[in-house]
C-alpha positions in Angstrom: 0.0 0.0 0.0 1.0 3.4 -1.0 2.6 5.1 2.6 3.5 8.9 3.7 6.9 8.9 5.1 9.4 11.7 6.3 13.2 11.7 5.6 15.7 13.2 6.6 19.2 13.7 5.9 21.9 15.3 8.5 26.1 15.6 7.3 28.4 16.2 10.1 32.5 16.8 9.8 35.5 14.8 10.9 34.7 16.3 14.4 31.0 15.0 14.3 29.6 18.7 14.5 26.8 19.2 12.7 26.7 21.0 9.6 23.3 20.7 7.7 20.0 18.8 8.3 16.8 18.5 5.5 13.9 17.3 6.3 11.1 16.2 3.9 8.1 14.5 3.1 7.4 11.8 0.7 4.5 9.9 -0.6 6.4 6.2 -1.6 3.7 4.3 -3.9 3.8 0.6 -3.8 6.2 -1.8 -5.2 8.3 2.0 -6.6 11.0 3.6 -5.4 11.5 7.5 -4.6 14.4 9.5 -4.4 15.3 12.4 -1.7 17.5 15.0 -2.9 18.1 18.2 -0.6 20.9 20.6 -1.3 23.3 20.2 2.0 25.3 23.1 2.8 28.7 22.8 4.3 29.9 25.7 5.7 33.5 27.4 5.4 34.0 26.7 9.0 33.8 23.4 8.3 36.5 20.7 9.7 38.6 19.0 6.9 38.7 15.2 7.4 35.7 12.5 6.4 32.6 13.9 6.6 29.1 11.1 7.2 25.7 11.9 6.1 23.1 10.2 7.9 19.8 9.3 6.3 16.7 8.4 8.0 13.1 7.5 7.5 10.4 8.1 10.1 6.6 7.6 10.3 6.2 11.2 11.3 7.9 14.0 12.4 9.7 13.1 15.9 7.8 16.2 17.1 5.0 14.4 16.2 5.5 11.1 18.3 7.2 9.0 15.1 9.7 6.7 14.9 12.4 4.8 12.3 11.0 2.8 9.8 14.3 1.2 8.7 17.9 1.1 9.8 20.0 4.2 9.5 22.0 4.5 6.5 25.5 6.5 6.4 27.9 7.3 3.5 31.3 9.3 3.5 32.4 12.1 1.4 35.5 13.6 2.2 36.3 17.6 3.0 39.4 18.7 1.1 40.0 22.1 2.2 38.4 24.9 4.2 39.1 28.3 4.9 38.3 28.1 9.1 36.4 30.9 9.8 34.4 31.0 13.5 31.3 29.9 13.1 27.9 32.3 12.6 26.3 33.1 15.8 23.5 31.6 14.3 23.9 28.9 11.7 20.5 28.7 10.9 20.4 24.6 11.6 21.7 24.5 14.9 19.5 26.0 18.1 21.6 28.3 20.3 20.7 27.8 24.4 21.9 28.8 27.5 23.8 27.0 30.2 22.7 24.4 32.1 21.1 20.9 31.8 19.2 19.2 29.1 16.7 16.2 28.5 16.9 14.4 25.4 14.0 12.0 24.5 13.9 9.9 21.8 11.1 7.4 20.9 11.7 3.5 19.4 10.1 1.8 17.3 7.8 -1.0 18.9 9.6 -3.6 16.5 13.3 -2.4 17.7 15.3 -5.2 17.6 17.4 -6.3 21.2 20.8 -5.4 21.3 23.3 -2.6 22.3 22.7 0.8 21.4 24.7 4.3 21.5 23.5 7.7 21.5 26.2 10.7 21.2 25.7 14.6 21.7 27.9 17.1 20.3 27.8 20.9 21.3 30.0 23.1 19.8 30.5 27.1 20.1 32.7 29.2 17.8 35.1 26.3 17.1 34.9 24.7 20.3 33.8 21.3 20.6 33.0 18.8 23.3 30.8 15.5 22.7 29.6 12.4 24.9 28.5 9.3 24.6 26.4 6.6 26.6 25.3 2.9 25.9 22.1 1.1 26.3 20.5 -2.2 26.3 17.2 -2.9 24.6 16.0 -6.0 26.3 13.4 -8.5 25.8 10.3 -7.9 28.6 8.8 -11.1 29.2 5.3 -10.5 28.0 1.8 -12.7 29.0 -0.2 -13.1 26.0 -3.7 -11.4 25.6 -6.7 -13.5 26.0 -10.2 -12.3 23.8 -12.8 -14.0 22.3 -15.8 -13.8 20.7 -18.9 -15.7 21.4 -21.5 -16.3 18.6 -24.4 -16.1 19.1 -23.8 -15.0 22.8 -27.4 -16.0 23.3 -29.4 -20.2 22.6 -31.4 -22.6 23.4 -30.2 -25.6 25.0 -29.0 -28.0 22.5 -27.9 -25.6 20.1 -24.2 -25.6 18.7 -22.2 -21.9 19.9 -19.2 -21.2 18.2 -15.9 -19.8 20.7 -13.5 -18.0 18.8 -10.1 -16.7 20.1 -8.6 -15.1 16.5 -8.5 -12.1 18.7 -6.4 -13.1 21.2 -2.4 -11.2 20.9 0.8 -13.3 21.8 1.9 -10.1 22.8 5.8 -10.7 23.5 8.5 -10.1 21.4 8.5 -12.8 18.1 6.1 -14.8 20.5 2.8 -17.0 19.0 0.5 -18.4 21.3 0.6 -22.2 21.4 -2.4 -23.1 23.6 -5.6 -22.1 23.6 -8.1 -24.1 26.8 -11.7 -23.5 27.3 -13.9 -23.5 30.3 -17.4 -23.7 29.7 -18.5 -23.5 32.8 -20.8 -27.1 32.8 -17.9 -29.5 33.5 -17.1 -29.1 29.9 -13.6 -28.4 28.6 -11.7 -28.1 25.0 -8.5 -27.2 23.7 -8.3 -25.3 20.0 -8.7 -21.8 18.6 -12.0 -21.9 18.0 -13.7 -24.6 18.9 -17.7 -25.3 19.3 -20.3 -26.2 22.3 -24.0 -27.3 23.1 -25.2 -26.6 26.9 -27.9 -28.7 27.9 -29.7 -26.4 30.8 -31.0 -23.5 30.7 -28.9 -20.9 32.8 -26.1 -18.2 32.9 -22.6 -20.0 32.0 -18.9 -18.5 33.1 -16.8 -19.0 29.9 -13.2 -19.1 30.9 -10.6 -19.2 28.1 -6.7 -19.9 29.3 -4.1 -19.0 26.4 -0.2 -20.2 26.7 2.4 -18.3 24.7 5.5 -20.3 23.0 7.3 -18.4 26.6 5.5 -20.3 28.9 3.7 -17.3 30.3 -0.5 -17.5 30.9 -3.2 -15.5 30.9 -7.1 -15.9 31.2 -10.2 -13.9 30.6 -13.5 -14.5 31.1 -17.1 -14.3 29.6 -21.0 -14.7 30.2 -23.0 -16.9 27.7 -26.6 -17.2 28.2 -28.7 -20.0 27.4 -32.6 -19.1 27.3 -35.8 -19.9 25.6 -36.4 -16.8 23.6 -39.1 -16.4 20.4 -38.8 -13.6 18.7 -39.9 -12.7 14.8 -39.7 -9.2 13.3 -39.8 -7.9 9.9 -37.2 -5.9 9.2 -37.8 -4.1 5.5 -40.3 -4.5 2.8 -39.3 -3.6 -0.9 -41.7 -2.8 -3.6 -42.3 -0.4 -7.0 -44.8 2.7 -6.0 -46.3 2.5 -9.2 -48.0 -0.7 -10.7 -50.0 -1.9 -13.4 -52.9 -4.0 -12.9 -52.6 -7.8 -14.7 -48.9 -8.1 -13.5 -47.1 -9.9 -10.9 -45.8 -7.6 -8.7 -42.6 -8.9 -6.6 -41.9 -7.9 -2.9 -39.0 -8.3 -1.3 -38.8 -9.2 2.8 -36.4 -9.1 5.2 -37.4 -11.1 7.8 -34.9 -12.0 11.2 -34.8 -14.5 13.5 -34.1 -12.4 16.5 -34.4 -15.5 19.1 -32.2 -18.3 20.7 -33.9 -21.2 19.2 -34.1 -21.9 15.3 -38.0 -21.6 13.8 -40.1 -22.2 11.1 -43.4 -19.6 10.8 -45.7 -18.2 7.7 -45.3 -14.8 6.2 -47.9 -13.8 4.4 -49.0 -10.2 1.7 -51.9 -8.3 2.4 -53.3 -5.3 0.1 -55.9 -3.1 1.7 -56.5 -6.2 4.5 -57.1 -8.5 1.2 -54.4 -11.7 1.4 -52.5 -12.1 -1.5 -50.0 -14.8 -0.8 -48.4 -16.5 2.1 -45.1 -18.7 2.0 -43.5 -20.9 5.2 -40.0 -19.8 5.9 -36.9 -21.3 8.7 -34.5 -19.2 10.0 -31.6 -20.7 12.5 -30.7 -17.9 15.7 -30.2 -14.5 14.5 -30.3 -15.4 11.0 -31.7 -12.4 8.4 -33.2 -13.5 5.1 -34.9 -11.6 2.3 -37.8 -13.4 0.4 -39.4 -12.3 -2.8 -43.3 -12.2 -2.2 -45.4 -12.1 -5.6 -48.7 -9.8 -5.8 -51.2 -11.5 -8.5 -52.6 -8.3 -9.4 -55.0 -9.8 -12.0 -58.9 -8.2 -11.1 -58.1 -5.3 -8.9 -59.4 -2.4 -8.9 -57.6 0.8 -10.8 -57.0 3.4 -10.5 -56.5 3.2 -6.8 -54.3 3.1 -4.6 -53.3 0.4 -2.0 -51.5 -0.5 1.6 -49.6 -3.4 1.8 -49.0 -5.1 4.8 -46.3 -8.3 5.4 -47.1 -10.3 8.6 -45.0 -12.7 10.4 -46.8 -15.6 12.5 -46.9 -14.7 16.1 -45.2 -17.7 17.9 -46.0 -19.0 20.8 -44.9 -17.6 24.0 -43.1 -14.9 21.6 -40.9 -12.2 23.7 -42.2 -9.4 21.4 -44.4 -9.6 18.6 -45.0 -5.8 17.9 -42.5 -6.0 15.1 -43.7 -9.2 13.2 -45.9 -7.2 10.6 -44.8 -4.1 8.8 -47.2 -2.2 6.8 -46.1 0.1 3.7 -47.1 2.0 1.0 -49.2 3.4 -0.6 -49.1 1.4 -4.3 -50.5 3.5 -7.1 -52.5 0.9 -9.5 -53.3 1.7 -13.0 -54.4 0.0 -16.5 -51.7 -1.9 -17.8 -50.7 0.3 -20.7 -51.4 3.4 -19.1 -47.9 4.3 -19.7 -48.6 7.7 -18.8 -51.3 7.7 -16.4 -54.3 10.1 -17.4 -56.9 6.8 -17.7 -56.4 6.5 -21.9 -54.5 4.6 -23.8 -53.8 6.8 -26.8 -50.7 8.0 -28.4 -49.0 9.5 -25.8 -48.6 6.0 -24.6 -47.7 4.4 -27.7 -44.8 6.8 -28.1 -43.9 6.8 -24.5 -42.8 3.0 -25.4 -41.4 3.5 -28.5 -39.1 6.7 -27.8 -37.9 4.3 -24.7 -37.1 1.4 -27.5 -34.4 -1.0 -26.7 -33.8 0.5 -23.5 -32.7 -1.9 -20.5 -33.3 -1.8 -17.1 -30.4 -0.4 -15.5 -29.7 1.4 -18.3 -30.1 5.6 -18.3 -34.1 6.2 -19.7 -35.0 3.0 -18.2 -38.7 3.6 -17.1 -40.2 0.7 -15.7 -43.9 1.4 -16.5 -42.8 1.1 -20.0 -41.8 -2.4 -19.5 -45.2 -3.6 -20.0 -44.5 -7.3 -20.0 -42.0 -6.8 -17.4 -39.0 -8.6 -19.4 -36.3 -6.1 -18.5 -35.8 -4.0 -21.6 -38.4 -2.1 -23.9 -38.9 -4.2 -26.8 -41.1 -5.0 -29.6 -43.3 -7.0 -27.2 -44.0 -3.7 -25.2 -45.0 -2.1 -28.1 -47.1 -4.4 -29.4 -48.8 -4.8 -25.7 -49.6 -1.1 -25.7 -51.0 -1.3 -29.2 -53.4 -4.0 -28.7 -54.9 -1.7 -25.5 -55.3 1.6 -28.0 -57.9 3.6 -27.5 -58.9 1.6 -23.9 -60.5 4.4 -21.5 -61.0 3.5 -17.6 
């Protein structure tokens, strides 16, 4: 992935004073290289001798909290001659302060390898020069890995097969990997694995304890509630259908209908327009399971023009926890004669060349107007046309 990074590049002289630092930023595109090229100024007061320039790259700015992406990189270039000169009062790259004591922080990167490391200071004024050093260990802290998990569903019925998964659990130390995961289930019941499955036979509240052992030796353990209840609960979520509609069609409506229970169930859904039932199908859902179902609307003898409320209803199971969400009622659904393409009770030529300037169109496509897909075969085609000619002249 493409990544904004900031660079910079620092020379010092034989005496390790600094001479010049550039910062900048760079965006570095995937899988391409960039190139960083600042003008460094070395100044007449400059030591001869082998000078290093240092280049870095960091997340963000240190100011900023960010830290080395990469290992330092240094080259030499050598300083042939210089006409010594004291040094300006103010450089313009180096930040004059008083006396006293300073505190120098410096962040690492979290994936900073173990080892020895040296840090040196150099302060110079008008040609003078001091510099010091100190050495420190980065060490390994042993780490216990970090125990999570999810539980799904966190609610069921007795009997009914819940999934514990532990992908979310963190080893932690450095390099480490976890290389035990141990359940509790809190019914006598135990398993080993990273996820892993279980059935409770009881009803009740059950302590889920889950034990994780990284390749270090060191433990941790966390804990979780998992509840197993009798609970029946429908509801219908959305209902999905064209505003306007011709008579003599099958009109499709799409449900979404949830299982919002701990036990799996099977239940009617049935279409009503203006209190009228239309259709009805038998549907299963397992525990929290969603699911859309296409309904279809016979629309063959209605009455048009008129306009009509459609209602989706969801059986009302026994003992149900709430049923004031298993029906949803929508609408209204304008209804007209099928070729009534534009809706002032005639069929005439309006209509005719309604379908005929939206010839060849496909649904989908831009101009695509359902009502002058008459026989609703998803593009405007001779079969339209012929539809709307055979219903010429029809008033209503």
């Amino acid at each position: 992935a493409d990544k904004q990074v900031y660079t910079s590049i620092s020379i010092v002289d034989s005496n390790s004073v600094l001479l010049d630092t550039k910062w900048g930023g760079l965006t570095v595109y995937a899988g391409q290289s960039c190139v960083f090229m600042p003008r460094l100024n070395i100044p007449n007061w400059a030591s001869t001798g082998m000078a290093k320039i240092y280049a870095n790259i960091y997340s963000d700015l240190p100011e900023n909290g960010g830290y080395p992406l990469c290992p330092e990189s240094s080259a030499q270039i050598p300083i042939l001659e210089s006409i010594y000169v004291d040094p300006p009062e103010d450089s313009g790259n180096q930040q004059i302060i008083q006396n006293g004591t300073y505190r120098l922080q410096f962040i690492l990167p979290p994936d900073v390898l173990p080892g020895e490391y040296k840090v040196s200071v150099v302060a110079w004024y008008k040609g003078l020069q001091r510099s010091t050093s100190k050495t420190f260990n980065v060490t390994v802290v042993p780490s216990p890995p970090w125990p999570s998990f999810a539980i799904k569903p966190p609610k069921a019925g007795p009997g009914y097969s819940i999934t514990f998964d532990a992908s979310s659990s963190s080893p932690e130390g450095y390099n480490d990997t976890i290389t035990k995961y141990s359940w509790n289930f809190g019914d006598g019941a135990t398993a080993t694995g990273r996820v892993v499955t279980h059935k409770y036979s009881n009803l009740g509240n059950y302590t889920v304890t889950l034990t994780v052992i990284d390749a270090e030796g060191f433990s941790n353990t966390t804990s979780k509630i998992v509840s197993i209840i009798i609970l029946h609960d429908i509801a219908v979520l959305n209902a999905e259908c064209l505003e306007t509609i011709y008579d003599l069609w099958t009109v499709y409506i799409t449900v979404t209908v949830k299982n919002k229970g701990t036990v799996p169930e099977e239940f009617n859904i049935r279409l009503y327009y203006n209190n009228t039932e239309a259709t009805s199908t038998s549907i299963q859902l397992e525990i929290l399971q969603s699911k859309k179902i296409i309904l279809q609307w016979n629309t063959v003898g209605i009455i048009v023009p008129a306009n009509y409320t459609l209602k989706v209803e969801a059986d009302i199971l026994e003992n149900e926890n709430n049923a004031s969400d298993n029906s949803l009622t929508f609408g209204p659904v304008a209804a007209f004669k099928l070729g009534d393409v534009t809706r002032d009770r005639i069929i005439d030529i309006y209509d005719v060349t309604c379908v005929n300037v939206l010839y060849d169109t496909k649904e989908g496509e831009i101009g695509w107007y359902v009502m002058a897909d008459l026989v609703r075969d998803g593009i405007i085609d001779i079969y339209d046309v012929t539809c709307v000619n055979v219903l010429y002249d029809y008033q209503y």
